[in-house]
C-alpha positions as CSV (number, residue, x, y, z in Angstrom):
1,X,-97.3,-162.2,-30.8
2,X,-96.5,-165.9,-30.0
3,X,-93.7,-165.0,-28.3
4,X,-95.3,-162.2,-25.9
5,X,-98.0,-164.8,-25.2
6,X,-95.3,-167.0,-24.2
7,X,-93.4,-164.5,-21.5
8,X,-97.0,-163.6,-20.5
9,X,-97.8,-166.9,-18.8
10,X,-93.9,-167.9,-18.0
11,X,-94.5,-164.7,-15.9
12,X,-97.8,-165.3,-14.2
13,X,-96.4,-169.3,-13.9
14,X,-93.5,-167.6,-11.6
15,X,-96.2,-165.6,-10.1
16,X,-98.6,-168.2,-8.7
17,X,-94.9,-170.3,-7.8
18,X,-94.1,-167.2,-5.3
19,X,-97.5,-167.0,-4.1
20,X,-97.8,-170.7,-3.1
21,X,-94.4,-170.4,-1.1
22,X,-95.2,-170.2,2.5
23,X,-93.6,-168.1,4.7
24,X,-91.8,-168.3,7.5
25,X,-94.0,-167.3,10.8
26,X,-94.1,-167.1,15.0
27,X,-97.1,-167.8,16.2
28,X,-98.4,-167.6,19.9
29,X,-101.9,-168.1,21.2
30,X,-105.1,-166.2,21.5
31,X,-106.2,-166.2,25.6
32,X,-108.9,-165.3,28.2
33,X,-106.8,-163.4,31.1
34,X,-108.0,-161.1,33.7
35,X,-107.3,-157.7,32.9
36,X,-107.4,-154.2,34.0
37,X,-107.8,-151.0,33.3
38,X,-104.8,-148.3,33.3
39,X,-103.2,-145.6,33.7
40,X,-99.7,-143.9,33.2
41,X,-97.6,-142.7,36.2
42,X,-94.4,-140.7,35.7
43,X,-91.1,-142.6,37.7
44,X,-87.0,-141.8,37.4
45,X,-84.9,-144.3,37.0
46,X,-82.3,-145.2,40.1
47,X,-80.3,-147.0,41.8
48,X,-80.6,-149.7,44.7
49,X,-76.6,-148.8,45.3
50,X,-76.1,-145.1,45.2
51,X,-74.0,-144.1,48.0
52,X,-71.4,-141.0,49.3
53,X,-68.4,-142.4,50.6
54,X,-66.7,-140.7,53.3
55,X,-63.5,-141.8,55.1
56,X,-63.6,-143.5,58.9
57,X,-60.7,-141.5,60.0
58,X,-58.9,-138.0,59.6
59,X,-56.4,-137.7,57.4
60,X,-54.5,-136.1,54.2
61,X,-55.8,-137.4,51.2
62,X,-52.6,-138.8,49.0
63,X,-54.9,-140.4,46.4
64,X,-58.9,-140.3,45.4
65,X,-60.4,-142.3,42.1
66,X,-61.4,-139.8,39.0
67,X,-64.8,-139.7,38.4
68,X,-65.9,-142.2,35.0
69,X,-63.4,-145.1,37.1
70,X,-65.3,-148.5,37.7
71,X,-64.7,-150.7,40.5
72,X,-64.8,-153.7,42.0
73,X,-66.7,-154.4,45.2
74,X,-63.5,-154.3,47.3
75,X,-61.2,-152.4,45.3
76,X,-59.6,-149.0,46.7
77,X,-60.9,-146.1,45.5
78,X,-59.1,-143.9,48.2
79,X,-55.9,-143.6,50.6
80,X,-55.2,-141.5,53.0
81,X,-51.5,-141.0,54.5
82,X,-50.5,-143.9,57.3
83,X,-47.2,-142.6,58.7
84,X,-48.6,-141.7,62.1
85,X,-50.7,-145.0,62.4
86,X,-47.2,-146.4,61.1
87,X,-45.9,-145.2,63.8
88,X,-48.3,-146.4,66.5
89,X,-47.8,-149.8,65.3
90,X,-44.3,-149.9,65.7
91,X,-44.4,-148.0,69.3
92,X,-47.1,-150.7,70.2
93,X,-44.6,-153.6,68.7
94,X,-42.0,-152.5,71.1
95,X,-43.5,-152.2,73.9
96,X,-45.6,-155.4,73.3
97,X,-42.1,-156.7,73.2
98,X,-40.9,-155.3,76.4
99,X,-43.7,-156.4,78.1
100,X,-43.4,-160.5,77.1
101,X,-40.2,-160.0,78.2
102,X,-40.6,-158.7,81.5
103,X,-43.5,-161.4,81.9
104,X,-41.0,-164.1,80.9
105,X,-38.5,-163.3,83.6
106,X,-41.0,-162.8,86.3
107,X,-42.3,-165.9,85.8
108,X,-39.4,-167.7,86.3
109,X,-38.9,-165.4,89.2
110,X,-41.9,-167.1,90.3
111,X,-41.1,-170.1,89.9
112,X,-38.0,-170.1,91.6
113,X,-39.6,-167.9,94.5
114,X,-42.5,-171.1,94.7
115,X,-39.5,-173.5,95.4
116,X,-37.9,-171.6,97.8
117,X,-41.3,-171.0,99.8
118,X,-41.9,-174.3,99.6
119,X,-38.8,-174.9,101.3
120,X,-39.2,-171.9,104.0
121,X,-36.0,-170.3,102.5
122,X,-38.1,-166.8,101.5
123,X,-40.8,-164.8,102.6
124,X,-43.9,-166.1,101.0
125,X,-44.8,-161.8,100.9
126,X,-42.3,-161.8,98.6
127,X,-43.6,-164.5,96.1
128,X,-47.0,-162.6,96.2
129,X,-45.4,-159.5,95.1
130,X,-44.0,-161.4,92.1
131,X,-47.0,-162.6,91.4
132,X,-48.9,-159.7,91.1
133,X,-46.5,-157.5,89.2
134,X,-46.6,-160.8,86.6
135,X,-50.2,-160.6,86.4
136,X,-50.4,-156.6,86.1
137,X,-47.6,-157.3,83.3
138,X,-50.2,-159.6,81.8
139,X,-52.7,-156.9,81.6
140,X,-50.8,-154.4,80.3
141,X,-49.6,-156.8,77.4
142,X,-53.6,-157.4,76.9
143,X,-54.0,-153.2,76.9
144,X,-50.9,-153.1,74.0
145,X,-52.3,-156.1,71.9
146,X,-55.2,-154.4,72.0
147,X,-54.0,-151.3,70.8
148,X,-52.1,-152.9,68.7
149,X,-55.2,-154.4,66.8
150,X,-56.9,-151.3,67.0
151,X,-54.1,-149.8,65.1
152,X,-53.8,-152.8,62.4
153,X,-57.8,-151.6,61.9
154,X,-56.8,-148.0,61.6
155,X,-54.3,-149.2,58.4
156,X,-56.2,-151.6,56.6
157,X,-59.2,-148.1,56.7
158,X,-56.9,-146.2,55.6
159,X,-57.6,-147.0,52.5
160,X,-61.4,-146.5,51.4
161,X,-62.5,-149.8,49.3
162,X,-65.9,-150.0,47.4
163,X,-68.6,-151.2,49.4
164,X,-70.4,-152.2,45.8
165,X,-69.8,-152.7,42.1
166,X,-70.0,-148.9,40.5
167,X,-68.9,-146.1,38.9
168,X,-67.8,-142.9,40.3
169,X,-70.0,-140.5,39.1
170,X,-68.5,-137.3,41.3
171,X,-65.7,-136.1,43.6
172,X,-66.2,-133.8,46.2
173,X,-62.3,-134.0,47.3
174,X,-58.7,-133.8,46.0
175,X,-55.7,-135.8,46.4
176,X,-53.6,-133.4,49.3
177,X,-57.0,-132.5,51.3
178,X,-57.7,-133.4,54.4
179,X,-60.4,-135.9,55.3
180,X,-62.8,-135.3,58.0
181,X,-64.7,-138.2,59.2
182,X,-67.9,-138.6,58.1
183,X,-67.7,-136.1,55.0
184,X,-67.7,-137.4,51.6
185,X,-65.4,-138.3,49.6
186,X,-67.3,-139.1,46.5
187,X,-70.4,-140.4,44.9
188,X,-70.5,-144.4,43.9
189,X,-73.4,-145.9,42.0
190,X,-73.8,-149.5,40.5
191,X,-75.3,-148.9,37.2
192,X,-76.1,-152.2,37.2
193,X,-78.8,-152.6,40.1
194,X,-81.3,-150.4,38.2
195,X,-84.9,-149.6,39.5
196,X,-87.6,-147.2,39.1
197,X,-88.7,-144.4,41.9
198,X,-92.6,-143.9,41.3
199,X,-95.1,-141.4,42.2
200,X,-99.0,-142.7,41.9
201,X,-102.1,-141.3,43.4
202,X,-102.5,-143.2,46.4
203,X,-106.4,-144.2,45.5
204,X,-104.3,-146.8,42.6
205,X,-102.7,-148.7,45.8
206,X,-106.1,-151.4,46.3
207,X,-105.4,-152.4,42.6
208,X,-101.3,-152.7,42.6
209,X,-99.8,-155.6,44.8
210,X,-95.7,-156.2,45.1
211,X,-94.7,-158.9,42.6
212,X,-97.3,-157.7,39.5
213,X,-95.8,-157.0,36.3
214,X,-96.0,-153.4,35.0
215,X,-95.2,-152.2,31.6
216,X,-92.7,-149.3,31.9
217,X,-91.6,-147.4,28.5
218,X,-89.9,-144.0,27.4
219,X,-89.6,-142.7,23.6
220,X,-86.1,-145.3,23.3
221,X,-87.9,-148.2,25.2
222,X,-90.6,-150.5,26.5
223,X,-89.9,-153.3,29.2
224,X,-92.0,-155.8,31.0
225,X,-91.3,-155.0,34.9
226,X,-92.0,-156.3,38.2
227,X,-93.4,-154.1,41.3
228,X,-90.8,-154.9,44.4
229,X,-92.4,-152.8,46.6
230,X,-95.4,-150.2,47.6
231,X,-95.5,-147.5,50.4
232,X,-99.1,-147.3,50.6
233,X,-99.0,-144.4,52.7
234,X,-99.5,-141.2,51.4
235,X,-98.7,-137.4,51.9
236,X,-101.6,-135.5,53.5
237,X,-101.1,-132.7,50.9
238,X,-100.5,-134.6,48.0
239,X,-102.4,-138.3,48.3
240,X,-99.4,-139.7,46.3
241,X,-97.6,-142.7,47.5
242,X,-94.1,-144.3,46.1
243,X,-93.8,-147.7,44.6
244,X,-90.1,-149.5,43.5
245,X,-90.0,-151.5,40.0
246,X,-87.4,-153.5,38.9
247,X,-87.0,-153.6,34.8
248,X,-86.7,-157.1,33.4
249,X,-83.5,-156.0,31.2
250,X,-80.8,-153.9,32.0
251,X,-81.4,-151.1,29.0
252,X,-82.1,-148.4,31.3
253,X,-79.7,-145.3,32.4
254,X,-79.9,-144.3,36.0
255,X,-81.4,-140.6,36.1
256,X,-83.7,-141.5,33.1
257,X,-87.7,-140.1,33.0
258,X,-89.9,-143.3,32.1
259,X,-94.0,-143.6,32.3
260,X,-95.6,-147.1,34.5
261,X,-98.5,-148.5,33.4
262,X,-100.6,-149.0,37.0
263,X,-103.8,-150.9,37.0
264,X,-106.6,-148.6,37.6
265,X,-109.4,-150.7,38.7
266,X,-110.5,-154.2,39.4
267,X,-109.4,-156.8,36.8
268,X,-112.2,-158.7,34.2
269,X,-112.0,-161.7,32.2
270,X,-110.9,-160.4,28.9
271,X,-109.7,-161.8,25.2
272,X,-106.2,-161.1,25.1
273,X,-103.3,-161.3,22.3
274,X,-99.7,-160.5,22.4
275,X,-98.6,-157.0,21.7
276,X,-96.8,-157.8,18.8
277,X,-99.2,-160.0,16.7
278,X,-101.5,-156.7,16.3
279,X,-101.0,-154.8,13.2
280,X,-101.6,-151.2,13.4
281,X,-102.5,-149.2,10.7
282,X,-104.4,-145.7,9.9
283,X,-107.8,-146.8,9.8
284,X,-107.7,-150.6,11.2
285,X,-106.2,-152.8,13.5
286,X,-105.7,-156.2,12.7
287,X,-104.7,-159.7,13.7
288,X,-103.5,-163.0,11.5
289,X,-105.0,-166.0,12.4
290,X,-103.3,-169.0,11.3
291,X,-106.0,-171.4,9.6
292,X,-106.3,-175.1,9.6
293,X,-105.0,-175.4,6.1
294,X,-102.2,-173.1,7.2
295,X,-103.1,-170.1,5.8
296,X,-103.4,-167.0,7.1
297,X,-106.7,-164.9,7.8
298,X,-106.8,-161.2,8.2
299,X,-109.5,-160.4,12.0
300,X,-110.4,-157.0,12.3
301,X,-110.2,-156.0,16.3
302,X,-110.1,-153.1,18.4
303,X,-107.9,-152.3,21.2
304,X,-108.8,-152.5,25.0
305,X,-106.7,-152.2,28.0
306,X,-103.1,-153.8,27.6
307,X,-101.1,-155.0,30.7
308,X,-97.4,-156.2,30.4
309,X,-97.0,-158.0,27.0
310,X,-100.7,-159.0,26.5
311,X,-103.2,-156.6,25.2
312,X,-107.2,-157.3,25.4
313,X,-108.5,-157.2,22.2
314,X,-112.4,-157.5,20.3
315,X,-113.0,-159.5,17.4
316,X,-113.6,-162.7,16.0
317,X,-111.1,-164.5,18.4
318,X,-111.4,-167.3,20.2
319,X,-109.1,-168.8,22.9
320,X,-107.1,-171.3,21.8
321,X,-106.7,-169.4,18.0
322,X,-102.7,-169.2,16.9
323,X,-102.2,-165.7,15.9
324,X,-99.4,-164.7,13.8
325,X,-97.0,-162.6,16.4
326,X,-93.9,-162.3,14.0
327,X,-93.8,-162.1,10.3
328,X,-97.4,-160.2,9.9
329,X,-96.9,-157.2,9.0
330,X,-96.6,-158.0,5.0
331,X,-99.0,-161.3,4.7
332,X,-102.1,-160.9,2.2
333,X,-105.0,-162.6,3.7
334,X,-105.5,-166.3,2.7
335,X,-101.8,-166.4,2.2
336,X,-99.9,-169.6,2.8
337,X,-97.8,-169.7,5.9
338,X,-95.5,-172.4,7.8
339,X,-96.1,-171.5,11.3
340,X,-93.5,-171.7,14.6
341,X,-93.7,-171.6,18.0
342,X,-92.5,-168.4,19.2
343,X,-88.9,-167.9,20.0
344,X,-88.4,-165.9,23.2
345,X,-92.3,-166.1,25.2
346,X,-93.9,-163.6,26.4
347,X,-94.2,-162.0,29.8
């Protein structure tokens, strides 16, 4: 019996030790913000880069990327054959050629016809003659250079380079095909410059300005984002209008349904907390505040309108109150805690 009695209070001894131990917690701060109601808009995500490449000149395809290839801004992603332009740069090389030529020996011609006129020993109609064959030489060397450049151009587009980072999502020709300007070649998209197509009701554009922050979300997802743009004009049929939001992170697929959160009226002055330092369960909602003594108290609150990371909330708050925003979800009120400032802020 002595001995029972014994493990009884060695037991409730390590008991009361585990309950004094504090644990480990983020905090971040309780806050009057102006809020807004909200409500949820269907969008797609896409790309600022989504393009069909199509060739600058006519020609056989001798090589095309395969769709899933990633490039380079820069790098070739098709060639098309360059005998004949081959060709034309060497005809225009020879006769470029044959033209300096010609303009070097009539200008000695010229010279030598000058000091003879000056002399009276030649017929100055002559020397004028010279003269302007040279400078009709000169402009038909101009013409060829030209040509010639023209040409060089014609090579270095021979071979279709990516305008952007991306990947090649589809192929609308084959190596051996021939190219006809202005058709495409294939689809290129840079899955990295990501934003979100939306469709609102156009009554929603007095309460939405470019540069707010949205929450945007999907079953795999939530994200703080920002608006870029807003058409504010809208379809006489439908009263919708289109609005562009950039995510924050790049966790989103291109093609991919997502739901905006939009304000929906004016904003208020509201109590606000940070999504994460609420507690949801079946029949409550709670908060931890962190006490002066460092322990934590449980606040009962209900839910209002939420807006990026903050949420407005109803309770016993009060600005300026450290609420527990990591590490909540299995304190016991009155609990000890050693509270931290919160890692990675909130939007």
């Amino acid at each position: 019996m002595r001995q029972l009695c014994i493990s009884i209070l060695l037991a409730l001894s390590s008991v009361n030790a585990l309950a004094e131990t504090a644990v480990t917690v983020e905090t971040d701060f309780v806050k009057r913000e102006q809020l807004a109601a909200t409500t949820s808009v269907s969008g797609v995500v896409i790309s600022r880069e989504d393009a069909a490449i199509s060739s600058e000149l006519e020609g056989r395809l001798i090589w095309i990327a395969e769709v899933g290839d990633r490039f380079d801004r820069g790098q070739p992603i098709a060639k098309l054959d360059t005998h004949l332009i081959e060709l034309r740069i060497r005809d225009r090389q020879a006769l470029i050629a044959g033209l300096q030529a010609n303009l070097v020996w009539l200008k000695r011609q010229t010279e030598r016809l000058d000091e003879l006129a000056n002399r009276n020993n030649t017929a100055h109609s002559e020397r004028d003659e010279t003269r302007a064959r040279y400078l009709v030489l000169q402009n038909e060397l101009a013409q060829a250079e030209v040509e010639l450049e023209r040409a060089d151009y014609d090579l270095a587009r021979a071979v279709i380079r990516a305008p952007f980072d991306g990947l090649v999502v589809s192929r609308d020709m084959a190596a051996g095909e021939y190219a006809v300007v202005g058709r495409p070649l294939l689809r290129l998209v840079n899955t990295e410059a990501a934003e979100v197509s939306v469709t609102a009701p156009l009554r929603l554009a007095r309460f939405t300005r470019a540069g707010d922050e949205v929450t945007l979300s999907n079953e795999d997802n939530t994200d703080v984002a920002r608006v870029r743009s807003l058409v504010s004009v809208g379809d006489l049929r439908s009263h919708m209008m289109e609005l562009r939001v950039i995510p924050s992170s790049g966790d989103w697929l291109i093609g991919e349904a997502v739901s905006v959160e939009l304000p929906a009226s004016n904003s208020h002055t509201r109590t606000t907390v940070a999504r994460d330092a609420v507690v949801l369960r079946d029949h409550s909602n709670y908060v931890y505040v962190v006490n002066q003594d460092d322990t934590a108290r449980r606040v009962v609150v209900e839910l209002g309108e939420g807006q990026g990371q903050r949420i407005a909330v109803s309770g016993k708050l009060q600005a300026g109150d450290r609420v527990i925003v990591r590490g909540a979800e299995r304190l016991r009120d009155g609990q000890k805690v050693a509270p931290v400032e919160q890692r990675v802020s909130m939007r």
